[in-house]
N, CA, C and O atoms as a GROMACS GRO file, in nm:
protein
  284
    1UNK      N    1   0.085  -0.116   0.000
    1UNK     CA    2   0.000   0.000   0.000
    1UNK      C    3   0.090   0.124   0.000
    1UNK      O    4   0.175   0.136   0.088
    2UNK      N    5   0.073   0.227  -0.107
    2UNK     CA    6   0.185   0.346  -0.096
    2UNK      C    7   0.147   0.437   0.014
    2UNK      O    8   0.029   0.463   0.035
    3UNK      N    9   0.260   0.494   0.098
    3UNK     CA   10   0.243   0.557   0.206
    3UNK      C   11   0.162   0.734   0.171
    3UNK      O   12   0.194   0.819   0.088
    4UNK      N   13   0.099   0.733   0.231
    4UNK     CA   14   0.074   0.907   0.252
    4UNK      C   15   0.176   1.003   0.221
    4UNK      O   16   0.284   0.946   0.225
    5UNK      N   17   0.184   1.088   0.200
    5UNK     CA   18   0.291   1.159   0.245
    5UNK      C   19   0.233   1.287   0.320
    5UNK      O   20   0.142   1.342   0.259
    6UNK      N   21   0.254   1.320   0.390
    6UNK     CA   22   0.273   1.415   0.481
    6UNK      C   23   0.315   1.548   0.468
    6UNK      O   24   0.407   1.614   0.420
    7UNK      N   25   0.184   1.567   0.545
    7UNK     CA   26   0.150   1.762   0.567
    7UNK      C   27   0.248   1.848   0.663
    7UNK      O   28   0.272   1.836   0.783
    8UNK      N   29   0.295   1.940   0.563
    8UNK     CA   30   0.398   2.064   0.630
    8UNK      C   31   0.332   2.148   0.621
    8UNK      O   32   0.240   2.169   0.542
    9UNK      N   33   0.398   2.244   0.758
    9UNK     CA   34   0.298   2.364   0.745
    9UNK      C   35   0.413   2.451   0.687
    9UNK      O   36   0.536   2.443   0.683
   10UNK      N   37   0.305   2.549   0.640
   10UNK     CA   38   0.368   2.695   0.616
   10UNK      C   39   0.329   2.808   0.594
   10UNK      O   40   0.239   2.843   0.671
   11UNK      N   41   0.370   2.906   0.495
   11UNK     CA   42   0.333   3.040   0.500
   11UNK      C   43   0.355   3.084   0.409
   11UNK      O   44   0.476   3.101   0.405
   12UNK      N   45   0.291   3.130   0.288
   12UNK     CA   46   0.285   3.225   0.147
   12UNK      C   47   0.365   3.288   0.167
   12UNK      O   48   0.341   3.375   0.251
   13UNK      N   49   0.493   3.287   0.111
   13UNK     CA   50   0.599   3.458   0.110
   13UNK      C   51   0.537   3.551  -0.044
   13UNK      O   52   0.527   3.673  -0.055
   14UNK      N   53   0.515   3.484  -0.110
   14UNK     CA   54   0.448   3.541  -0.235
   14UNK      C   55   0.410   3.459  -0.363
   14UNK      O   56   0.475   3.368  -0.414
   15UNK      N   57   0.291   3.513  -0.405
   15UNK     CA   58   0.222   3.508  -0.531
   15UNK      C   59   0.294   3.480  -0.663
   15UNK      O   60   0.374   3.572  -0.682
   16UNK      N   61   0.296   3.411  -0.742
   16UNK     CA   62   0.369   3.352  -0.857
   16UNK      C   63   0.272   3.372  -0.956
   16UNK      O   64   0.151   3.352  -0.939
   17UNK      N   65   0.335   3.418  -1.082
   17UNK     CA   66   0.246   3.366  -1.192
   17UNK      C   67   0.169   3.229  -1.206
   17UNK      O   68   0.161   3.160  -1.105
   18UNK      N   69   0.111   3.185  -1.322
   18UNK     CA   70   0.051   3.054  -1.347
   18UNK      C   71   0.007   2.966  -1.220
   18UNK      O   72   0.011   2.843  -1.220
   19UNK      N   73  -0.042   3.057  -1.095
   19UNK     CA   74  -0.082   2.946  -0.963
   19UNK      C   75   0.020   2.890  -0.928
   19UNK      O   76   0.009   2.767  -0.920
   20UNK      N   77   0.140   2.944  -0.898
   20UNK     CA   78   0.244   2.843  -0.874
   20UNK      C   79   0.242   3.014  -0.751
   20UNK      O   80   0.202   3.130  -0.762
   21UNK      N   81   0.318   2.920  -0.633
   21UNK     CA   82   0.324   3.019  -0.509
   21UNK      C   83   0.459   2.985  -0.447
   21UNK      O   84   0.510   2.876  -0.471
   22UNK      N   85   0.529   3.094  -0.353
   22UNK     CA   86   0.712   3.074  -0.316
   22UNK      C   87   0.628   3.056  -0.115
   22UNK      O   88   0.589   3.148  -0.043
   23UNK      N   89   0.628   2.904  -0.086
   23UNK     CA   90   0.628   2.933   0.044
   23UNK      C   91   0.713   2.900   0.129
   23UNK      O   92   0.783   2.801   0.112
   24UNK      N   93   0.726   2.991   0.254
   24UNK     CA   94   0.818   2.917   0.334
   24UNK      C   95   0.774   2.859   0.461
   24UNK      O   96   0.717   2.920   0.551
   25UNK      N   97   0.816   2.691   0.459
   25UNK     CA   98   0.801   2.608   0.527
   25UNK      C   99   0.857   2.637   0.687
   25UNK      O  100   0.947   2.718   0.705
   26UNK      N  101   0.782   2.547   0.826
   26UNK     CA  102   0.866   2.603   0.945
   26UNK      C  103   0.978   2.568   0.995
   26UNK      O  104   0.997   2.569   1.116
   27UNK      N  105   1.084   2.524   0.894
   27UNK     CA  106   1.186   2.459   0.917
   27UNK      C  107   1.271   2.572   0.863
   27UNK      O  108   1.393   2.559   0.877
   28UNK      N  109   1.212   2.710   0.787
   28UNK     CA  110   1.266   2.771   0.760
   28UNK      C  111   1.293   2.767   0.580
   28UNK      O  112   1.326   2.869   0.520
   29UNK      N  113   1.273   2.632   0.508
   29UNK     CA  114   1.345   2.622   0.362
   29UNK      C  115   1.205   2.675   0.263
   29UNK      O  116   1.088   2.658   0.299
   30UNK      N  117   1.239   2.730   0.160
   30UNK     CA  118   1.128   2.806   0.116
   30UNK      C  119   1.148   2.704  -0.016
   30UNK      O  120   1.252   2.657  -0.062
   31UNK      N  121   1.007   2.687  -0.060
   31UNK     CA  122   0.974   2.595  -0.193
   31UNK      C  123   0.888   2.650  -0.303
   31UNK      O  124   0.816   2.745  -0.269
   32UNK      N  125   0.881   2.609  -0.427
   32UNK     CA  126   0.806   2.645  -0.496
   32UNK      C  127   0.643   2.548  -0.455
   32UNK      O  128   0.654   2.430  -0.424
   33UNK      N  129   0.513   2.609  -0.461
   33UNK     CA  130   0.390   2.534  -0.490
   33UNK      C  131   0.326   2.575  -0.557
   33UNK      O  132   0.345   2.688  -0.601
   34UNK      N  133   0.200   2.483  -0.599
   34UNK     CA  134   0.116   2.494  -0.661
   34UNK      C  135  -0.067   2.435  -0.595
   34UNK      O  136  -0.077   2.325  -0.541
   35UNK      N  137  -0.124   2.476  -0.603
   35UNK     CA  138  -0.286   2.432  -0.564
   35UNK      C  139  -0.291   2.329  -0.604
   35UNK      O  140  -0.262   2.311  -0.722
   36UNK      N  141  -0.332   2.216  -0.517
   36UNK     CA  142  -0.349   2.109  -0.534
   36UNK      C  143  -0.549   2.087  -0.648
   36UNK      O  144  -0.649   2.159  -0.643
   37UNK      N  145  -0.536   2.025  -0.687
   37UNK     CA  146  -0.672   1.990  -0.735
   37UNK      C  147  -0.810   2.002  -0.656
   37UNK      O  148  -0.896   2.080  -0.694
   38UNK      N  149  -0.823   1.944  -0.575
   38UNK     CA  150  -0.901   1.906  -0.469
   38UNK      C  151  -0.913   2.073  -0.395
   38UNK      O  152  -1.016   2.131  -0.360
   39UNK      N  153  -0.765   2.122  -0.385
   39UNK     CA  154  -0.810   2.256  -0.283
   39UNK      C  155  -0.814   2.360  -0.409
   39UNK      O  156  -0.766   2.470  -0.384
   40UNK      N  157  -0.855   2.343  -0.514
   40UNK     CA  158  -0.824   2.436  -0.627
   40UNK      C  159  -0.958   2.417  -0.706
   40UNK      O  160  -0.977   2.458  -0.821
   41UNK      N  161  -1.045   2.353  -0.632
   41UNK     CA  162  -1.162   2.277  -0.769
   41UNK      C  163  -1.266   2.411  -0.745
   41UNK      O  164  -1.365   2.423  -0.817
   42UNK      N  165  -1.228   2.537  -0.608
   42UNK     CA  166  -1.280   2.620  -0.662
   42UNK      C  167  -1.232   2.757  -0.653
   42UNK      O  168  -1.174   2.764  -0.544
   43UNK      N  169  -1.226   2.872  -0.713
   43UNK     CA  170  -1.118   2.937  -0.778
   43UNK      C  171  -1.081   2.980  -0.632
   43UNK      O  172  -1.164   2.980  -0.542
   44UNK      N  173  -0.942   3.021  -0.613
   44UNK     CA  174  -0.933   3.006  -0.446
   44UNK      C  175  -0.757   3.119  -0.480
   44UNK      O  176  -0.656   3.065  -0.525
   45UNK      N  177  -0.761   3.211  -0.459
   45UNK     CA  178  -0.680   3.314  -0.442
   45UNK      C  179  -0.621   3.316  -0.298
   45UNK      O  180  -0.695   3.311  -0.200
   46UNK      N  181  -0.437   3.329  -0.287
   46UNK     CA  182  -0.379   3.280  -0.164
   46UNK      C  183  -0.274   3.419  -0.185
   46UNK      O  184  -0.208   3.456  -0.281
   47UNK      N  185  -0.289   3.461  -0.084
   47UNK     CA  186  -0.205   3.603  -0.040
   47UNK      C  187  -0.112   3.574   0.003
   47UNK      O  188  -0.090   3.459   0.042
   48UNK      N  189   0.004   3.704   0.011
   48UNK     CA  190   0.114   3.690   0.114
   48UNK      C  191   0.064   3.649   0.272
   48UNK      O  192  -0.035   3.709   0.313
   49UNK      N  193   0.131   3.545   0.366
   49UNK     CA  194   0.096   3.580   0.462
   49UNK      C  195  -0.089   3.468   0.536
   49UNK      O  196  -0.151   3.463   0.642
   50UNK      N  197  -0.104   3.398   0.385
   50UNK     CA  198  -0.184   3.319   0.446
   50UNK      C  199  -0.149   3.175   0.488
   50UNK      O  200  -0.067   3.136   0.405
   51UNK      N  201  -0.175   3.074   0.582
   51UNK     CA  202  -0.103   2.991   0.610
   51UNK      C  203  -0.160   2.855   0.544
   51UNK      O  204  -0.280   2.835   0.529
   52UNK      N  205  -0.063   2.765   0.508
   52UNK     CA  206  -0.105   2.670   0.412
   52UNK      C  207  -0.054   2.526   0.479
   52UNK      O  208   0.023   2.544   0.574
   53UNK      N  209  -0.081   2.394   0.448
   53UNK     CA  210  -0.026   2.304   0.463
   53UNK      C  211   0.008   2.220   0.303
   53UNK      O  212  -0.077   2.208   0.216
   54UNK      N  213   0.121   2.179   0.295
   54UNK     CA  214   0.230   2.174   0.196
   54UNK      C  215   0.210   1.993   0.178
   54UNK      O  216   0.181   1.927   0.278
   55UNK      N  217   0.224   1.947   0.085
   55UNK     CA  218   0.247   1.791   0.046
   55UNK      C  219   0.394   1.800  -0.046
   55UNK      O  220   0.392   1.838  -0.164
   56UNK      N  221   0.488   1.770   0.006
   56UNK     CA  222   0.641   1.750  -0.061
   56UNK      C  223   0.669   1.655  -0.187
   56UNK      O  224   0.610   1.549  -0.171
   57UNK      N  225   0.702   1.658  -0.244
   57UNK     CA  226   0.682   1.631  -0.382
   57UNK      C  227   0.810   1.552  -0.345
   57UNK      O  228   0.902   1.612  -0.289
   58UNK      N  229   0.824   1.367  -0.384
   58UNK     CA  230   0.881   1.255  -0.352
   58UNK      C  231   1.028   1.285  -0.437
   58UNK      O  232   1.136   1.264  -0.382
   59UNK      N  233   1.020   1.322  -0.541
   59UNK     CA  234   1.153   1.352  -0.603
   59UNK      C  235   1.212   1.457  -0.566
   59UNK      O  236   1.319   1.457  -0.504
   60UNK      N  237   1.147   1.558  -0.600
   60UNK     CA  238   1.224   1.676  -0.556
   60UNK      C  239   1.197   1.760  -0.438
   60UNK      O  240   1.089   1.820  -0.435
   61UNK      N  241   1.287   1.775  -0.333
   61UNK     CA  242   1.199   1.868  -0.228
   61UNK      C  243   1.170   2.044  -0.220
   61UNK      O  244   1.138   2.128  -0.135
   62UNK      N  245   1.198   2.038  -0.343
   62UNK     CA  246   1.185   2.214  -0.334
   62UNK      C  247   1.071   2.203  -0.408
   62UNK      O  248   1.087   2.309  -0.469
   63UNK      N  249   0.984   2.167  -0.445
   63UNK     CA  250   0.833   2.152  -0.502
   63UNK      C  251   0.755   2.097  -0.476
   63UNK      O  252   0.789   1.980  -0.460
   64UNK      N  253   0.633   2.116  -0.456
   64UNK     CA  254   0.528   2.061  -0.375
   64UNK      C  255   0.388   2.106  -0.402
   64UNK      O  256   0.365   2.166  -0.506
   65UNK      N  257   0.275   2.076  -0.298
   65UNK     CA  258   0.118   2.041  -0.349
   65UNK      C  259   0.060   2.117  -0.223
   65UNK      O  260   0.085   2.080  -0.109
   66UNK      N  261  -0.039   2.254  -0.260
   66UNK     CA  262  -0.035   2.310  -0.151
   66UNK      C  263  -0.213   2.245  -0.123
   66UNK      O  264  -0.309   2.295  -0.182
   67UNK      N  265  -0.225   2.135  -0.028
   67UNK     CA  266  -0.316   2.092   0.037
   67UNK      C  267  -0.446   2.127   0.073
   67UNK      O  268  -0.559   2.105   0.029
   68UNK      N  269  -0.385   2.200   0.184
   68UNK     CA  270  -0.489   2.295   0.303
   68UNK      C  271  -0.479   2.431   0.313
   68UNK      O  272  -0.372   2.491   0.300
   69UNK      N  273  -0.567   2.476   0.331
   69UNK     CA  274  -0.531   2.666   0.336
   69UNK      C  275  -0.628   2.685   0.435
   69UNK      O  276  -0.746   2.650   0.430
   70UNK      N  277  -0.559   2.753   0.539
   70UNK     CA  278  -0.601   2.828   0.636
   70UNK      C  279  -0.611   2.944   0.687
   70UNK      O  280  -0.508   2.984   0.740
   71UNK      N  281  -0.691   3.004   0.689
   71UNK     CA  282  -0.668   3.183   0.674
   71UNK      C  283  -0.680   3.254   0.789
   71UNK      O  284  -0.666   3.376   0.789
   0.00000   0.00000   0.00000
């Protein structure tokens, strides 16, 4: 059965073209994301400064699936 992967939190440093967003995680390392499907199925605008939970992308860790948004 493939494992979950697991929710990081973080924090919008800023807005990207094409839905792609620069956040930084609380470990301090800042990544590129993007809206996941599921949290994107309705049009959903994310500011500097709003707090998100992050899904890490298995190959690369500077890219990732932004989950949850919490405002």
């Amino acid at each position: 059965m493939p494992q979950r992967p697991s929710l990081v939190k973080g924090v919008v440093v800023e807005p990207l073209p094409n839905g792609v967003y620069r956040v930084e995680l609380e470990n301090g390392a800042k990544i590129l994301a993007h809206v996941a499907d599921r949290a994107g199925t309705h049009f959903t605008r994310l500011l500097a400064g709003d707090k998100v939970g992050v899904e890490l992308a298995s190959r690369d860790r500077s890219r990732g699936r932004i989950r949850e948004i919490w405002r």
